[in-house]
C-alpha positions in Angstrom: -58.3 -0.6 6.1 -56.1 -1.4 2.8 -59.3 0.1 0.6 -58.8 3.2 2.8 -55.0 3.4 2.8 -55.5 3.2 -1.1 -58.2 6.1 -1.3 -56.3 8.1 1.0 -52.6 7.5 -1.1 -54.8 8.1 -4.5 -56.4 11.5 -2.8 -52.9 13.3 -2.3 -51.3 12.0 -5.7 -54.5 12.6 -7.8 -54.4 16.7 -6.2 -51.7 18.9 -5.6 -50.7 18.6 -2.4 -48.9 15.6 -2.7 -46.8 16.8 -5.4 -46.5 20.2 -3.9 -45.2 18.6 -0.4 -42.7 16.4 -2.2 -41.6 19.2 -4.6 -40.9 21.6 -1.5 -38.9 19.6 0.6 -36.8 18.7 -2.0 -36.5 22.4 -3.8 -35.5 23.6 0.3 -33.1 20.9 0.8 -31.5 21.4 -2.4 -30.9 24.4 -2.3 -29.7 25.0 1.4 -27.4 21.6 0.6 -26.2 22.4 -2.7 -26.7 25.8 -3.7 -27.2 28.8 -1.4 -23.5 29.4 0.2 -23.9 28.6 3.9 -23.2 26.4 6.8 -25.0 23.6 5.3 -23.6 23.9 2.0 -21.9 20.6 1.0 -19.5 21.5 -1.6 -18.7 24.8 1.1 -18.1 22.7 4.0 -15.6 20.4 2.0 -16.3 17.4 3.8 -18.9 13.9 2.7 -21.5 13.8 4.7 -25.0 14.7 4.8 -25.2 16.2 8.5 -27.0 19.3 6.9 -30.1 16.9 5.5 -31.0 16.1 9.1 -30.5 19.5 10.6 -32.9 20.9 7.7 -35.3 18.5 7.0 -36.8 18.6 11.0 -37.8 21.9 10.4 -39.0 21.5 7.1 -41.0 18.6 8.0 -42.5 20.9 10.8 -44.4 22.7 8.4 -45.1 19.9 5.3 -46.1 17.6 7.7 -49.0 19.6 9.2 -49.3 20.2 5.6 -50.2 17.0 4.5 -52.5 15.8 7.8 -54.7 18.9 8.5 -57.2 17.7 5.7 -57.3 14.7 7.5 -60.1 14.5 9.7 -60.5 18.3 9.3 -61.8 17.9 5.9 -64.0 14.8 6.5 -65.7 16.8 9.7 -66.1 20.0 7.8 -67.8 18.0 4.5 -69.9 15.3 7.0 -68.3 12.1 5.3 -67.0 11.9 8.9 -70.2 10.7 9.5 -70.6 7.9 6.5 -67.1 6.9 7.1 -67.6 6.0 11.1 -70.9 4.0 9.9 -68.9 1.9 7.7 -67.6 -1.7 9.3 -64.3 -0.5 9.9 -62.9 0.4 13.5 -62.2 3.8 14.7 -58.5 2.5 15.1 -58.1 0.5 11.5 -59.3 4.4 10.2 -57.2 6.1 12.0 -54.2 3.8 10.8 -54.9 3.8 7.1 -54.6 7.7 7.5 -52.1 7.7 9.4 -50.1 5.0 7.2 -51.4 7.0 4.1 -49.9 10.2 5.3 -46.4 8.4 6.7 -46.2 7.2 3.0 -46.5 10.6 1.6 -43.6 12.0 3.4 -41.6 8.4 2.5 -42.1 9.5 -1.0 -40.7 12.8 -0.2 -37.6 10.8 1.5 -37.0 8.4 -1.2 -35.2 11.1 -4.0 -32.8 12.0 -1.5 -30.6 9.2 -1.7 -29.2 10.8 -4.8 -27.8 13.1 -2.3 -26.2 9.9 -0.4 -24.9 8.4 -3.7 -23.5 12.3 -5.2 -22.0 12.6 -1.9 -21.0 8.7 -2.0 -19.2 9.6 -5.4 -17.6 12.8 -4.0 -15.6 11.6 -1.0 -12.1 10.9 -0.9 -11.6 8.4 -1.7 -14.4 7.4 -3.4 -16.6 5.9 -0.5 -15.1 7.8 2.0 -18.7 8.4 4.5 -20.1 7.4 7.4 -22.4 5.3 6.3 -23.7 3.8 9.5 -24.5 7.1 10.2 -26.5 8.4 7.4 -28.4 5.3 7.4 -29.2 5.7 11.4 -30.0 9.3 10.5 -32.9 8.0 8.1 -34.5 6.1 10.5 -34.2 8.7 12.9 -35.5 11.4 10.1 -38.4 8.5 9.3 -39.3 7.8 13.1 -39.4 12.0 13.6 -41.9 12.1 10.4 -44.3 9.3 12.0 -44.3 11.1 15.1 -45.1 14.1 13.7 -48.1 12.3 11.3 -49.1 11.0 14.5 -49.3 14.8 15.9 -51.1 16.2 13.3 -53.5 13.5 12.4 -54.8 14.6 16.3 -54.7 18.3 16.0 -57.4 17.6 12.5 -59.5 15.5 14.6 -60.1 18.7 17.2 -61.5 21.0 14.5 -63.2 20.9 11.3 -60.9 24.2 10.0 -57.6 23.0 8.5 -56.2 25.8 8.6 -56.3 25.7 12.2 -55.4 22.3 12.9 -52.4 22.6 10.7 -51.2 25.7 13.2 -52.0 23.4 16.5 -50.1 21.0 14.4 -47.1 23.3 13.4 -47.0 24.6 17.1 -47.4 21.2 19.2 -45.0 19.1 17.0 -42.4 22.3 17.4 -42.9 22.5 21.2 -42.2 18.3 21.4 -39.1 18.6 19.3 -37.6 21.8 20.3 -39.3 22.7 23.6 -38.1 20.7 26.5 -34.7 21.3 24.5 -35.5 25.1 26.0 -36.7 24.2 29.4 -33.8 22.2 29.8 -31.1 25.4 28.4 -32.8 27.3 31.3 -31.6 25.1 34.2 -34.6 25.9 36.2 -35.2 22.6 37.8 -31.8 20.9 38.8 -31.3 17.0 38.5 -34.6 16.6 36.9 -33.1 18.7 33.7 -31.6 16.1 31.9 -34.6 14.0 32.5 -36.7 17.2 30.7 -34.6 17.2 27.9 -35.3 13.5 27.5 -39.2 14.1 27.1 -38.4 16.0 24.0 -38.2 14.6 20.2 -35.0 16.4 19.6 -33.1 14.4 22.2 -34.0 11.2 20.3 -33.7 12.4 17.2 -30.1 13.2 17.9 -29.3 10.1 19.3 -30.1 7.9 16.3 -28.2 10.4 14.2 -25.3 9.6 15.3 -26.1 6.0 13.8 -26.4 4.2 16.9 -30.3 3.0 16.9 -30.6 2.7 20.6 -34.0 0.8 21.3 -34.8 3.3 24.1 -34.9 5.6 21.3 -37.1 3.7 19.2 -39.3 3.0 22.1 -39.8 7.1 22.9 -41.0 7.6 19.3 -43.3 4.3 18.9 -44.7 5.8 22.7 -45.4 9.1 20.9 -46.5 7.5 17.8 -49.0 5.2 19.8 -50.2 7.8 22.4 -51.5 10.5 19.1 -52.8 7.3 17.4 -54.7 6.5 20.5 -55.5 10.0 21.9 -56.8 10.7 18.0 -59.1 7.6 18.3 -61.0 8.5 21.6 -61.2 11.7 20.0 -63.6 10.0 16.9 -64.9 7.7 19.5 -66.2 10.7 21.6 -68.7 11.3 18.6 -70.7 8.3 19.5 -70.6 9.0 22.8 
């Protein structure tokens, strides 16, 4: 599995994609946080904090995550090293976890340079130090946990199809239906007391909750579910090739 996690961290840095996906996110959130004059402009809105990095960087991810997991399995099926790589003594689960570890450590990367924002902002306050840390740092996790989730997603949509450009649009559109659609079921108030529990099926819910720096464990719970249930519903999907 470690050999695998390696190959699989050395395939995105040795190409493009990895650079491109790091490059991106940060060139988007820079600009929306420090350059382009709008709500999420931090030297516009005149107060430290870094509330516009976490409203961005869901629907950022949306897109550069699928980016980075539809060559997953799509790749492998569409080449036949599927094949070679099931036939090699290494479960179907300790394979889908180096990917999935591989990919979550991709988007870390992309993470880790914006903590200059933190310490610019950090610096900027008045007085110097004058942020809510507690809840920056709970917005991180949350921002981390939503990026595993959505690895978890699209690491499943690449094991349906050996096209990758079509698992990264199952990808794009079932990671943006958990995070933003039961958020629009629930705005409809179609179903009466079970609303609130609708909204609660939904990423964004969570996601929210941890950003306000309080790291509930039912919250970490609902993303380690999701998390586990793609990992596991990607698994029987390899598994079904032997079958």
């Amino acid at each position: 599995m470690i050999a695998l996690f390696r190959k699989e961290i050395s395939s995105f840095l040795s190409s493009l994609i990895g650079y491109l996906v790091i490059a991106v996110f940060l060139l988007i959130t820079g600009l929306f946080l420090w350059v382009f004059p709008n709500e999420f402009n931090i030297l516009d809105f005149g107060y430290a904090n870094l509330d516009g990095l976490f409203i961005l960087a869901p629907f950022v991810f949306l897109f550069l995550v699928p980016a980075i997991t539809m060559r997953s399995f799509a790749d492998e099926q569409r080449s036949g090293t599927i094949e070679l790589l099931l036939t090699k003594p290494l479960s179907d689960l300790s394979l889908v976890s180096a990917k999935f570890l591989a990919s979550l450590a991709l988007v870390g990367f992309a993470l880790l340079p914006t903590l200059i924002y933190y310490f610019t902002v950090y610096q900027l306050g008045q007085p110097v130090g004058n942020l809510d840390a507690g809840g920056i740092w709970g917005s991180y996790i949350g921002l981390f946990m939503l990026a595993a989730a959505f690895v978890a997603i699209g690491l499943f949509c690449s094991s349906l199809t050996d096209n990758q450009l079509l698992a990264f649009i199952l990808a794009v559109f079932l990671s943006g239906f958990l995070y933003m659609g039961f958020d629009m079921i629930y705005s409809l108030s179609l179903f009466g007391n079970a609303d609130l529990f609708i909204k609660n099926l939904g990423i964004a819910a969570h996601y929210s909750s941890i950003s306000r720096g309080v790291v509930d464990t039912r919250d970490l719970l609902y993303f380690f579910s999701v998390i586990i249930l793609f990992v596991v519903l990607t698994r029987l999907k390899l598994a079904s090739r032997k079958w």
